[in-house]
C-alpha positions as CSV (number, residue, x, y, z in Angstrom):
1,X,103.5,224.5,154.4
2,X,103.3,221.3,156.1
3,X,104.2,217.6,153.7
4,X,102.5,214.9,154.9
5,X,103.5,211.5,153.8
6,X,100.9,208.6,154.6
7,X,102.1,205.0,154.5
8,X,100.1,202.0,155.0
9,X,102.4,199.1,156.1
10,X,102.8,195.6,156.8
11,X,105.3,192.7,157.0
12,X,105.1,191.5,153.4
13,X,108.7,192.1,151.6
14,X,106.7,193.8,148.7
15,X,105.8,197.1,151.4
16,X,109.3,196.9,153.0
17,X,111.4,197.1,149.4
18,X,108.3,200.4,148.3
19,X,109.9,202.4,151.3
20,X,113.4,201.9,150.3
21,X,112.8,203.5,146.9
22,X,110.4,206.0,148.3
23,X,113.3,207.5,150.5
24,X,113.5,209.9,148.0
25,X,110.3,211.3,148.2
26,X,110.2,211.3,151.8
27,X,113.4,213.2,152.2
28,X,111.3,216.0,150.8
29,X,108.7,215.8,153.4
30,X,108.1,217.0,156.6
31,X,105.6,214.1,158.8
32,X,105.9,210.6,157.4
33,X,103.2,208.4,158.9
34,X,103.3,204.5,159.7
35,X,99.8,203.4,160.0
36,X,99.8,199.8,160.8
37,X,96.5,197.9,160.5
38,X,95.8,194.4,161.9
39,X,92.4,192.0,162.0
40,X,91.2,191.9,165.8
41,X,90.8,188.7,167.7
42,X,87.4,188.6,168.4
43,X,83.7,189.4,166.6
44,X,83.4,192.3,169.1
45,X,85.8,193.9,168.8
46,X,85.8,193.4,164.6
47,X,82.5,195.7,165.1
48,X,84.1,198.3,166.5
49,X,83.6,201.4,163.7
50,X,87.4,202.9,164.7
51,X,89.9,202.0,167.6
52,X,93.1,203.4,167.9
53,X,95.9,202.0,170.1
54,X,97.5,204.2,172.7
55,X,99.2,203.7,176.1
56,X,96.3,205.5,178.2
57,X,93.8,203.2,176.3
58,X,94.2,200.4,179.1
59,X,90.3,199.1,178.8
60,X,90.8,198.5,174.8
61,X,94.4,196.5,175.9
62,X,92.3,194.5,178.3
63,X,90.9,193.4,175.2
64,X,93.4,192.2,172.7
65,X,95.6,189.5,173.0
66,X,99.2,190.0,174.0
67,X,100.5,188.6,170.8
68,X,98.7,191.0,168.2
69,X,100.0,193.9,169.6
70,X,103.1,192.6,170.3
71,X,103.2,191.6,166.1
72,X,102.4,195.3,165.7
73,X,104.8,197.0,167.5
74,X,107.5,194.7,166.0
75,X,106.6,195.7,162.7
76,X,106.4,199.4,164.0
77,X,109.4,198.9,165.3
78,X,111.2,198.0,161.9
79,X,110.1,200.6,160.1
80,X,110.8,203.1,162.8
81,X,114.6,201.8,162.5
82,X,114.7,201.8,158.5
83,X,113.4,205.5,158.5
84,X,116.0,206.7,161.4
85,X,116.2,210.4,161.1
86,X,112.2,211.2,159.5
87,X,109.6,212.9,161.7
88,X,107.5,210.0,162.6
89,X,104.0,209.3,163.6
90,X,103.3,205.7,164.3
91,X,99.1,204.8,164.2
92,X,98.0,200.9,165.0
93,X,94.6,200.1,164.7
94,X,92.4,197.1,165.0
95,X,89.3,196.4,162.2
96,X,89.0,196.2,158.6
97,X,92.0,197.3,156.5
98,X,89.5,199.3,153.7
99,X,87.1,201.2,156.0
100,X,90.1,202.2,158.5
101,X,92.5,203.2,155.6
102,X,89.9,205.3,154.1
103,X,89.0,207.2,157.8
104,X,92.5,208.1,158.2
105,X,93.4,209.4,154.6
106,X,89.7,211.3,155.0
107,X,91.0,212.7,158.3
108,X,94.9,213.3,157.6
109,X,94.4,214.7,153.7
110,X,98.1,213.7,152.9
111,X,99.7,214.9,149.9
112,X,100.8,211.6,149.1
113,X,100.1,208.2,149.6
114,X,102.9,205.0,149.9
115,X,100.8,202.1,149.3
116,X,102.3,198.6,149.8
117,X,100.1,195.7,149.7
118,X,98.0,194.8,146.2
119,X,94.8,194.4,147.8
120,X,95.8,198.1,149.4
121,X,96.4,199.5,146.2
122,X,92.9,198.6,144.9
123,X,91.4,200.9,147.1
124,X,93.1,203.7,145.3
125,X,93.9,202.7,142.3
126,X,97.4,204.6,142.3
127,X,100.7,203.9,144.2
128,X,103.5,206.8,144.8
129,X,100.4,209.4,143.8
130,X,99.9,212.8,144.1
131,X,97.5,212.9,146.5
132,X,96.0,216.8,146.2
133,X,95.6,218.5,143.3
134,X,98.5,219.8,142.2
135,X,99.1,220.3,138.7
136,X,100.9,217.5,136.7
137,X,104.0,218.9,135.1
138,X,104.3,215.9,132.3
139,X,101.7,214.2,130.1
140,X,99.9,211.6,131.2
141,X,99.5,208.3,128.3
142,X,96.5,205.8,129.5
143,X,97.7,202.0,128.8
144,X,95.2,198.9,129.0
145,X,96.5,195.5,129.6
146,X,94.6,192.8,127.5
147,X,94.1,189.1,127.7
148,X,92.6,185.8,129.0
149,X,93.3,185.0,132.6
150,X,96.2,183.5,134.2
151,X,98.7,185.1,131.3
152,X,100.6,187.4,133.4
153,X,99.3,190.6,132.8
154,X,99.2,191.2,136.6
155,X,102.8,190.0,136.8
156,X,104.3,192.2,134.2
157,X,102.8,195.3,135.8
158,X,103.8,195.0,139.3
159,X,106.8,193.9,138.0
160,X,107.6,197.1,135.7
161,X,105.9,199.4,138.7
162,X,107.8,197.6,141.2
163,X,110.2,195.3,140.4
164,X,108.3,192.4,141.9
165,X,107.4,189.2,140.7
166,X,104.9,186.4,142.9
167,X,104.1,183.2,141.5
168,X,100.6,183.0,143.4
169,X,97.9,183.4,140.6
170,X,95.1,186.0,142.1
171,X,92.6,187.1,139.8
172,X,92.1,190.0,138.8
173,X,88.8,192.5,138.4
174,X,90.6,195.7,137.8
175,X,93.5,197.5,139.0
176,X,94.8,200.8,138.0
177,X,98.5,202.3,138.9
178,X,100.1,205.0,138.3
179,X,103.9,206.3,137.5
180,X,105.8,208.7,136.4
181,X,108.5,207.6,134.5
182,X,111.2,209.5,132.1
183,X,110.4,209.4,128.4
184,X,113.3,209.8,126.0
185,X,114.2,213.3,128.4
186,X,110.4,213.9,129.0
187,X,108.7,213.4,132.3
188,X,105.9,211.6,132.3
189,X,103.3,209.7,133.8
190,X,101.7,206.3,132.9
191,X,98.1,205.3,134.1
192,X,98.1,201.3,133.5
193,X,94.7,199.8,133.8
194,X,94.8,196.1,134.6
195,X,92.0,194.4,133.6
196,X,90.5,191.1,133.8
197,X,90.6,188.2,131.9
198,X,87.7,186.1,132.8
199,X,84.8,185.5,130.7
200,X,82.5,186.5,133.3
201,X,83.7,190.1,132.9
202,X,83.2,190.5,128.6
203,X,80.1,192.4,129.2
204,X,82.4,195.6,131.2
205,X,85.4,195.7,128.9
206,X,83.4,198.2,126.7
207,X,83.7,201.2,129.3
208,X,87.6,200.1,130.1
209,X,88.1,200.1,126.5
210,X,87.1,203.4,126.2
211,X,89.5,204.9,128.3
212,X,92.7,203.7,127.1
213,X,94.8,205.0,124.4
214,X,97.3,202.0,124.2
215,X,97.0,198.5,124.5
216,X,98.9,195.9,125.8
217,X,97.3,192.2,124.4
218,X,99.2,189.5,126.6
219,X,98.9,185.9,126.1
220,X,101.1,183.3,127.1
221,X,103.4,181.1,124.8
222,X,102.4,177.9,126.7
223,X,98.4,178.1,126.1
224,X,97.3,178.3,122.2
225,X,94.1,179.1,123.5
226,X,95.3,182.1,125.1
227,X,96.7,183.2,122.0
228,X,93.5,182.2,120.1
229,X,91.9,184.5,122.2
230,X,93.9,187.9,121.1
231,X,91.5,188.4,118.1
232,X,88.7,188.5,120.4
233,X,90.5,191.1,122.4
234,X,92.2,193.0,119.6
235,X,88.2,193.0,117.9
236,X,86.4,194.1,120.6
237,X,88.8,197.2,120.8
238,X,88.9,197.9,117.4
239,X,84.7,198.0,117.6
240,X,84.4,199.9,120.8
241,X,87.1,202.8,119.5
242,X,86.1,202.3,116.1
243,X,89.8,202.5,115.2
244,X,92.5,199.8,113.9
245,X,95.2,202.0,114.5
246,X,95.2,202.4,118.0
247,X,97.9,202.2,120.1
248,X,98.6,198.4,120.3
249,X,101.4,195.7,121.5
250,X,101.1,191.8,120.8
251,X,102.8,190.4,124.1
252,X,103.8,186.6,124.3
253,X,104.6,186.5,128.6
254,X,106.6,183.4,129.9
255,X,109.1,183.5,127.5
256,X,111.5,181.9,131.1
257,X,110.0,179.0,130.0
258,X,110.0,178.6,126.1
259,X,111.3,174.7,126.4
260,X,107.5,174.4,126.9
261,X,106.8,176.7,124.6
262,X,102.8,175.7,122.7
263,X,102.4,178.5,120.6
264,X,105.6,179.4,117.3
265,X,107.1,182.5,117.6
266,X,105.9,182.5,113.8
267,X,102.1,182.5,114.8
268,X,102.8,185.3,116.6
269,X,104.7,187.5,114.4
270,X,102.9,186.7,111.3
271,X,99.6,187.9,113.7
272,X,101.3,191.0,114.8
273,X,101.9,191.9,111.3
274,X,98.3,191.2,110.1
275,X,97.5,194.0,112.8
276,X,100.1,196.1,111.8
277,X,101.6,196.0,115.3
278,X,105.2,194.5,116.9
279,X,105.5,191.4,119.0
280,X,107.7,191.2,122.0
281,X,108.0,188.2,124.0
282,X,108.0,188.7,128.3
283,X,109.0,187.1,130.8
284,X,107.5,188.9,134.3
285,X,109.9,186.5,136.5
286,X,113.2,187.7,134.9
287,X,112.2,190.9,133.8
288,X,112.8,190.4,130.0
289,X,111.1,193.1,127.8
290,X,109.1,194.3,130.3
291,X,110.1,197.7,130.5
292,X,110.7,197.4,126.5
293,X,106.8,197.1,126.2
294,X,105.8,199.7,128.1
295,X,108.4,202.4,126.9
296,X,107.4,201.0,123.3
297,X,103.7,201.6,123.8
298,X,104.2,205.2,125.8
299,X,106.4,206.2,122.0
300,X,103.3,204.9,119.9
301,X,100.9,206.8,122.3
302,X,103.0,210.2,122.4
303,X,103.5,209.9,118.8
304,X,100.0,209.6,117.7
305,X,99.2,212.1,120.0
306,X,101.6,214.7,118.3
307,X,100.6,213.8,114.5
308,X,96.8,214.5,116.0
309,X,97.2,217.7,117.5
310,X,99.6,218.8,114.4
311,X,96.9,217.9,112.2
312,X,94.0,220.0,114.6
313,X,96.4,223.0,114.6
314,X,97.6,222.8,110.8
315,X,96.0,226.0,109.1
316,X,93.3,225.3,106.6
317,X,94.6,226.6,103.0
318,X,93.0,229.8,101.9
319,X,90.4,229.1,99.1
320,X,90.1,231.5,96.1
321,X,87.0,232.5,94.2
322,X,87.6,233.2,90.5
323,X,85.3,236.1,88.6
324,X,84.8,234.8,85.3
């Protein structure tokens, strides 16, 4: 049985440094393939449903500036070299990123998908993802990330899904990931919903809400109004599950920059401890904590999830009914 391997690519270091710590995968695949989309130079040719490069395709090169495809095949070209000794197929194709990515994975049906970019990885929702089917040998624990905008929950969860960090501040609407990660000896994967932060969103939380069984609330230590704006969150969640036990992580990000530090560490942990939850200060440029929050959470979610199902499958005690 044929494994495909499809992989999406540009020149942005984030792609490049996913494919050196996918090499592991794709030594257990059979095809790995490049596909390489880039924005056309003209309005006609942008309206072209699907175009894809070859060398026989000589009234399409008439077409398209020298330069583009010359970008193209350079960045072809690197990848080809940094995967030296995997079966290669190399696609190039001019139009819109979304509509072209989706044709091919509809056409190819890989079994798993290498995305690189963040605006890629919306389309998907999942990164390094079991593309088919197949039946998930671990348990899967479902964590939200929480907070006004501009804290850094974005940051800490490319960070602890890819070791990235960018200081450019892109809002978010929502973004879900996926990873499987080893939890004290158990594998297992983590399905980390991103949310947004904006007011303009409020009125869609509900439904994310919903899905979660953890929470991560981030503010940041240099905005008191971000940290004003955890009871909101940590309310809303309560209502919507109907629970004030859940899951649930008080995160103070930017802790690189405490010097400027608005909101005590003391607010924070005499909060945490009103909710009956730990505080961990982050920092999504260095890395502090960040895998400590997540790990921390995935325990709290496994281990309700135990006492739950110990308390479904505890036998009911045996009632007695007395003659008299």
């Amino acid at each position: 049985m044929t494994r495909t391997v499809f992989i999406p690519i540009d020149a942005s270091p984030l792609t490049r440094k996913i494919i050196q710590t996918a090499k592991e995968i794709l030594l257990k695949s059979d095809i790995v393939i490049l596909f390489h989309v880039y924005k056309p130079p003209s309005d006609e040719i942008a309206r072209l449903d699907y175009i894809q490069m070859t060398e026989n395709n000589s009234n399409y090169m008439d077409k398209v500036e020298r330069e583009y495809l010359q970008s193209s095949n350079k960045i072809m070209d690197y990848y080809s070299r940094e995967l030296q000794g995997f079966n290669i197929k190399k696609i190039v194709v001019g139009g819109d990123v979304r509509k072209l990515i989706l044709h091919e994975i509809k056409k190819i049906n890989p079994d798993i998908i290498i995305m690189g970019k963040k605006k890629e990885r919306r389309l998907f929702g999942y990164s390094l993802s079991k593309h088919s089917q197949a039946k998930k040998e671990g348990p899967t624990h479902k964590v939200i990330m929480v907070g006004s905008g501009g804290v850094g929950k974005s940051a800490l969860t490319l960070q602890y899904m890819y070791g990235d960090f960018t200081e450019q501040y892109d809002p978010t609407k929502a973004d879900s990931y996926r990873k499987k990660v080893n939890l004290d000896g158990q594998e297992t994967f983590v399905d980390i919903l991103d949310t947004a932060g904006q007011e303009e969103y409020a009125a869609i939380r509900d439904n994310y809400y919903r899905s979660g069984e953890g929470f991560l609330c981030v503010f940041s230590i240099l905005e008191k109004e971000s940290f004003q704006h955890t009871q909101e969150f940590r309310d809303q969640i309560c209502r919507v599950l109907d629970d004030e036990k859940v899951p649930f992580i008080l995160v103070g990000n930017k802790s690189d920059l405490a010097a400027q530090r608005k909101v005590p560490v003391r607010d924070a942990e005499l909060k945490a401890k009103e909710w009956n939850c730990p505080y961990i200060e982050t920092s999504a440029k260095t890395r502090q904590n960040v895998e400590e929050i997540f790990t921390k959470l995935m325990r709290q979610i496994r281990d309700r999830k135990a006492a739950t199902q110990a308390k479904e499958t505890k036998p009911a005690k045996s009632s007695k009914c007395v003659l008299i």
